[in-house]
C-alpha positions as CSV (number, residue, x, y, z in Angstrom):
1,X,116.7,15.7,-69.0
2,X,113.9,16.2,-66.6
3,X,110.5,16.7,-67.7
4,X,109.4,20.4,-67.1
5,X,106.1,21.3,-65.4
6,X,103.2,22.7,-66.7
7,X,103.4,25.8,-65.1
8,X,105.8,28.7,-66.8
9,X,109.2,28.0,-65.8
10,X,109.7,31.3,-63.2
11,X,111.2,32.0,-59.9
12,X,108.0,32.9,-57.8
13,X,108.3,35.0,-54.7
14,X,105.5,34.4,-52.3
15,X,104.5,35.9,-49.0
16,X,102.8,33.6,-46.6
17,X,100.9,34.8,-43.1
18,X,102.6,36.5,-40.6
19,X,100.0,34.8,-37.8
20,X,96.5,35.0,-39.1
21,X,96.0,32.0,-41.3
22,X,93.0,33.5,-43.2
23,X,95.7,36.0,-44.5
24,X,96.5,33.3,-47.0
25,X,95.8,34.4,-50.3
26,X,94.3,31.9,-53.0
27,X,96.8,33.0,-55.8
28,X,99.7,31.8,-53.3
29,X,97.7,28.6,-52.9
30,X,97.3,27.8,-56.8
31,X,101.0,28.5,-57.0
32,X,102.3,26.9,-54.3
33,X,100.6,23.7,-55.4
34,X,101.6,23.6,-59.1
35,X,105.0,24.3,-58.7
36,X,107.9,21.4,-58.9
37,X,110.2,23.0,-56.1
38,X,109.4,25.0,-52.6
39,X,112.2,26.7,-51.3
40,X,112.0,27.8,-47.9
41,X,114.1,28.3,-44.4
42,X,112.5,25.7,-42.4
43,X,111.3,22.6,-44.0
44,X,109.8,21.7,-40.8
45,X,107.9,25.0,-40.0
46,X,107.0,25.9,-43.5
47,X,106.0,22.2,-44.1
48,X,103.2,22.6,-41.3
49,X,102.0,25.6,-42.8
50,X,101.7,24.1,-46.3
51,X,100.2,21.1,-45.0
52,X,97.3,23.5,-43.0
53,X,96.3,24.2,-46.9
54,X,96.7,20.6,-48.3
55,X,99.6,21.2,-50.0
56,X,101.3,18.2,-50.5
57,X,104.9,18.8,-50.6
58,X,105.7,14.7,-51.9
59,X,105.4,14.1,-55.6
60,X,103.5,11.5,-56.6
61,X,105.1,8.2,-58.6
62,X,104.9,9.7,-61.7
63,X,106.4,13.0,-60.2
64,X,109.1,10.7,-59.2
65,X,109.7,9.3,-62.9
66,X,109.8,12.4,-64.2
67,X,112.2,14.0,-61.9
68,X,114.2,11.3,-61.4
69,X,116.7,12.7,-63.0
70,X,116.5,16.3,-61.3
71,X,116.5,14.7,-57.6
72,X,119.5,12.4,-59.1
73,X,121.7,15.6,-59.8
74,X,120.3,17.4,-56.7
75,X,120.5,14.8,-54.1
76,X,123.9,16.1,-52.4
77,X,122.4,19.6,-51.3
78,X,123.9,20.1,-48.2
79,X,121.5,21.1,-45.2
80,X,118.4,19.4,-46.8
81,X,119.1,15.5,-45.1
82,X,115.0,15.1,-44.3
83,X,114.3,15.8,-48.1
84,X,116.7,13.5,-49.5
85,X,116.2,11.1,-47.3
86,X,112.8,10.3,-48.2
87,X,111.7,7.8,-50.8
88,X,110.2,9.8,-54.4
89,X,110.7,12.9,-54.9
90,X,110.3,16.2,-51.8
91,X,109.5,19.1,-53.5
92,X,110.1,21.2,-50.0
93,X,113.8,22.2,-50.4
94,X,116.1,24.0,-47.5
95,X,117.0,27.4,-48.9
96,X,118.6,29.7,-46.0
97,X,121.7,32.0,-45.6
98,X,123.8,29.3,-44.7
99,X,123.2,27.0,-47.5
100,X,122.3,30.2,-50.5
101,X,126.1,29.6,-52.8
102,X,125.4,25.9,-52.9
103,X,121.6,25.5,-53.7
104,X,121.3,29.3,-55.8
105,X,122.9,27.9,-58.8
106,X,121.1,24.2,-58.3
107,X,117.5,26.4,-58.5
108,X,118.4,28.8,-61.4
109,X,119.3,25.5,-63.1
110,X,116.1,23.7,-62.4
111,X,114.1,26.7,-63.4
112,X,116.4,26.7,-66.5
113,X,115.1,23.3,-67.7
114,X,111.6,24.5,-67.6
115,X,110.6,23.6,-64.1
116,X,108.9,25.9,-61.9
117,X,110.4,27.3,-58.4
118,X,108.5,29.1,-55.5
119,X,110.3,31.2,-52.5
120,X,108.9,31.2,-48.8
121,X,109.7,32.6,-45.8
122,X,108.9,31.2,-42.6
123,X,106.5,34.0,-42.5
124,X,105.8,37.3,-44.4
125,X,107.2,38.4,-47.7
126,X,110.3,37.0,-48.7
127,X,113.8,39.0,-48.7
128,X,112.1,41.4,-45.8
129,X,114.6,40.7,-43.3
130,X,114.7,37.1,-44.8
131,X,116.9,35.5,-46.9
132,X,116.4,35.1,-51.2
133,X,118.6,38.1,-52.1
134,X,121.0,36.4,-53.8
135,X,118.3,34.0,-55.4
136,X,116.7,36.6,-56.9
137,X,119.8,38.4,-58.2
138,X,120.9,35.2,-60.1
139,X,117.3,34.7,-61.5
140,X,117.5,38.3,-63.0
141,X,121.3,37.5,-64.1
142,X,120.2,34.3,-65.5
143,X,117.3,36.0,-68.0
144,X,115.0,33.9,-65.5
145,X,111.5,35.4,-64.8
146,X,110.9,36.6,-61.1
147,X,106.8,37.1,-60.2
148,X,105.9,38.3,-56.9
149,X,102.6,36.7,-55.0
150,X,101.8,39.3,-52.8
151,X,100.6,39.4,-49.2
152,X,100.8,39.6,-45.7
153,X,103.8,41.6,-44.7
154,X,104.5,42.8,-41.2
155,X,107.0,46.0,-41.8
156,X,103.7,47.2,-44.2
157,X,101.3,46.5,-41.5
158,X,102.8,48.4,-38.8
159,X,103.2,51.2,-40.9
160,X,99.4,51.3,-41.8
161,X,98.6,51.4,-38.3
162,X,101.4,53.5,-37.2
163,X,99.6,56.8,-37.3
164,X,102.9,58.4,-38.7
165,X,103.9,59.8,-41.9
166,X,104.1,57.1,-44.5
167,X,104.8,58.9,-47.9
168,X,108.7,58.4,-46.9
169,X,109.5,55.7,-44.8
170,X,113.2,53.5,-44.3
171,X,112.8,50.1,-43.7
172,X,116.0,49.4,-41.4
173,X,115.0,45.7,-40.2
174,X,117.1,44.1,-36.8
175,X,119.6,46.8,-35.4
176,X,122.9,45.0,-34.0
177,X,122.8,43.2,-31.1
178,X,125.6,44.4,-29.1
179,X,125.3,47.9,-27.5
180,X,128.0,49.4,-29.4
181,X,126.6,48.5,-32.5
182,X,123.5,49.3,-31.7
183,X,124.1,53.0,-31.0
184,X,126.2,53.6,-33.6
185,X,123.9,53.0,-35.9
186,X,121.0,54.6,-34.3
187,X,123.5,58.2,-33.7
188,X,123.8,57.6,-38.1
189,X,120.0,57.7,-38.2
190,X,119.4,60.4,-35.4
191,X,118.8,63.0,-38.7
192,X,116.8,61.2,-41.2
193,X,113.5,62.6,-41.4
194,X,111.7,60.1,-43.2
195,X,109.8,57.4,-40.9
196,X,111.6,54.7,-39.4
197,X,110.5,51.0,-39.4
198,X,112.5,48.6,-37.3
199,X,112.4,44.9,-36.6
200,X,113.6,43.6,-32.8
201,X,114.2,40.7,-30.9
202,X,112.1,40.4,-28.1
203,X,115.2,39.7,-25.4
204,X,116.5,42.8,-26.7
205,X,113.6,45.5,-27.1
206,X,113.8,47.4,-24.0
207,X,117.6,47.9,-24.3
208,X,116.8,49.0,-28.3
209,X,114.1,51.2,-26.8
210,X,116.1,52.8,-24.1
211,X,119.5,53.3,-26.8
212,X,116.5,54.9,-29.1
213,X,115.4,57.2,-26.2
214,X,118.5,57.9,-25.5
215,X,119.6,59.1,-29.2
216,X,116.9,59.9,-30.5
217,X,115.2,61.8,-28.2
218,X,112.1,60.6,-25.5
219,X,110.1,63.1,-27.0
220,X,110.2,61.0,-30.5
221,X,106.9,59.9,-31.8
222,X,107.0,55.9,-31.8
223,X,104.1,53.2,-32.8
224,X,105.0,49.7,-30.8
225,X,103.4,46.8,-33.2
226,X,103.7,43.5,-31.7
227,X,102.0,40.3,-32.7
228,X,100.2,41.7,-35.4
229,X,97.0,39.6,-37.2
230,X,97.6,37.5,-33.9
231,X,95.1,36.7,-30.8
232,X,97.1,39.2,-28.5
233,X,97.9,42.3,-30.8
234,X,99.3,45.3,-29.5
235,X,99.1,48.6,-31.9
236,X,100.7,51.3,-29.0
237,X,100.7,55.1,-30.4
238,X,103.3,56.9,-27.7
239,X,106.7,58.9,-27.2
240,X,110.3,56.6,-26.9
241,X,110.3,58.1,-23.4
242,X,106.6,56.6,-22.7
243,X,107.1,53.3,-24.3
244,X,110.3,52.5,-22.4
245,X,108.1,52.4,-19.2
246,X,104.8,50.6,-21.0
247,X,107.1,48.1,-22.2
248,X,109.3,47.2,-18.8
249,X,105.8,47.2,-16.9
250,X,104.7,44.0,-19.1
251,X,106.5,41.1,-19.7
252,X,103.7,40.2,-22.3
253,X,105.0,43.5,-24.2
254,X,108.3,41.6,-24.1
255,X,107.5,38.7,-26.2
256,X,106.7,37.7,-29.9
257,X,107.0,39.5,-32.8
258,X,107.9,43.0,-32.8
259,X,108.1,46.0,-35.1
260,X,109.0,49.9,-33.8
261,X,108.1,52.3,-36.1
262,X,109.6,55.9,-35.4
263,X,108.9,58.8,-36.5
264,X,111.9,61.4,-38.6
265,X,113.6,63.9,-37.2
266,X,111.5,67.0,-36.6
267,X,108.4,65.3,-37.1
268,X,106.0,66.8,-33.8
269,X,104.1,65.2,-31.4
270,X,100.3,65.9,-31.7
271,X,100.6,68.1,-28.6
272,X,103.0,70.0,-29.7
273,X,102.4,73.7,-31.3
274,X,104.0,75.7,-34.2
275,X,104.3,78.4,-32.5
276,X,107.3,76.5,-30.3
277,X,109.5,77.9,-33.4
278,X,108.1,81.5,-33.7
279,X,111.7,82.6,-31.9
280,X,113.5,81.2,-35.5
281,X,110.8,82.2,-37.8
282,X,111.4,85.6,-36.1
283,X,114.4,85.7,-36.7
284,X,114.9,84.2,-40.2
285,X,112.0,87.2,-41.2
286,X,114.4,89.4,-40.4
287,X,116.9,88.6,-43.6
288,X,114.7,86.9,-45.7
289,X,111.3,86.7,-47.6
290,X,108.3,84.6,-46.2
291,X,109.3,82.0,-48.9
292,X,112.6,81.7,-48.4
293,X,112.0,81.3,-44.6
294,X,109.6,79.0,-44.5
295,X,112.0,76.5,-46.5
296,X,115.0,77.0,-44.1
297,X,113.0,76.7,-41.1
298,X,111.9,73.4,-42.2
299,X,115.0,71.8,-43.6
300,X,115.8,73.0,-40.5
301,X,112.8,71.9,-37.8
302,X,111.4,69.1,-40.2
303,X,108.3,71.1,-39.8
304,X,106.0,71.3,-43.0
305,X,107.0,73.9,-45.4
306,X,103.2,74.9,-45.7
307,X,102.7,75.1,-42.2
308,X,105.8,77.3,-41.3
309,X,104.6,79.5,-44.7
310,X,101.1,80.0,-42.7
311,X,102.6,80.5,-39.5
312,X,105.1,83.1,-40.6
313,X,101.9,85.2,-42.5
314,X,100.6,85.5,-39.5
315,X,103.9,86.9,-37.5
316,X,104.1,88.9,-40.3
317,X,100.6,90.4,-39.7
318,X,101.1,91.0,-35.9
């Protein structure tokens, strides 16, 4: 058997920066340079970030005595050539969607004989729009412990910025790429009040924008993110209908990293004014009490309740 590592044996999930190096917490540091394994997407870009924080990701001799046996038993995992080529023991192991059934059970063992395990991403949080899902369901199956090292996380970001409502929010990640696929899901979304945060592609925003304009509505309150903690941010408060244009008139808006947050159904504009549904308060008054009203005019509108309650008061008073 392999000698375990000092640190608890434990799955650890940790989120890396998502362009701003200095976003790189010191906890995820520590971790990421005790542990015995790194799993990650892409050896070759997560082993340049790791090496930006002297993290070295080759055991030394006696790592590679004492794992011999490990690296023995592991040494077949399929999509991980650079790290088994190498002489001593690589702890940066290959761990993507193609490759999740064969090295899942090969981690959960590892961690199982008192080694320690740590989950990347090529940038971000892990399992946002990234692959670990099934890791972390075999940890939990397994009796294994699972700690989070928190950080940088671009869905969160955008959302803090956004300038929309953020006490309910859906995070719906990469829509389909084909058109078809892409509407479809957007028309099952058109009535979902809470905010929507999506991921996109930059070759296919302004067709995702336009289908969202479309569907949605160009009236709907949007926040374009793009490159966020980078040198050429863009936060962009507008309507689908306005962003459609900002984005087509800049190929710069076209490229990087991109996250569309939307606002619900029913959620107004800033310009827009209450009083746009005195015709339905008017005539829900007419049947029903100022209470009851105001809560079917805004399961209806998407209004606040509160706001339609004040409203109605004072077409009540007139």
């Amino acid at each position: 058997m392999s000698t375990p590592t000092a640190m608890p044996a434990c799955l650890y999930i940790v989120a890396t920066p998502i362009g701003n190096l200095t976003d790189m917490t010191p906890h995820a540091i520590a971790v990421l340079k005790q542990v015995a394994i790194i799993a990650c997407e892409d050896t070759r870009t997560s082993g340049k970030l790791l090496s930006h924080f002297g993290i070295d990701t080759k055991g030394s001799k006696t790592d590679e005595a004492k794992s011999s046996e490990t690296h023995h038993a592991t040494s077949s995992v399929e999509d991980d050539e650079a790290t088994t080529k190498q002489k001593g023991h690589n702890k940066l192991w290959a761990y993507h969607e193609h490759n999740s059934a064969i090295q899942t059970p090969k981690i959960i063992q590892m961690i199982e004989q008192g080694h320690s395990i740590a989950l990347i991403s090529d940038a971000g949080t892990p399992l946002v729009s990234d692959p670990g899902y099934q890791l972390v369901q075999a940890a939990h199956e397994a009796g294994v412990t699972v700690s989070p090292i928190v950080g940088a996380s671009a869905a969160i970001g955008a959302l803090s910025v956004a300038g929309l409502p953020s006490d309910r929010f859906s995070f719906i990640g990469f829509l389909p790429a084909k058109t078809h696929g892409r509407q479809k899901q957007l028309n099952d979304l058109i009535a979902r009040t809470e905010t929507l945060i999506f991921y996109e592609a930059p070759h296919r925003i302004v067709s995702s924008l336009e289908d969202m304009a479309t569907i949605f509505g160009a009236g709907r309150a949007v926040t374009f993110c793009r490159e966020l903690t980078k040198t050429f941010e863009t936060v962009h408060k507008s309507t689908l209908g306005d962003l459609v244009e900002f984005v087509k008139a800049d190929d710069n808006q076209q490229r990087g990293e991109i996250v569309v947050v939307v606002a619900g159904a029913g959620v107004a504009k800033d310009t827009d004014d209450i009083s746009t549904h005195d015709k339905l308060l008017q005539r829900l008054l007419e049947d029903l009490s100022v209470k009851k009203a105001a809560a079917l005019a805004s399961d209806i509108t998407g209004v606040k309740k509160n706001a339609l309650y004040q409203r109605l008061l004072e077409l009540q008073a007139d």
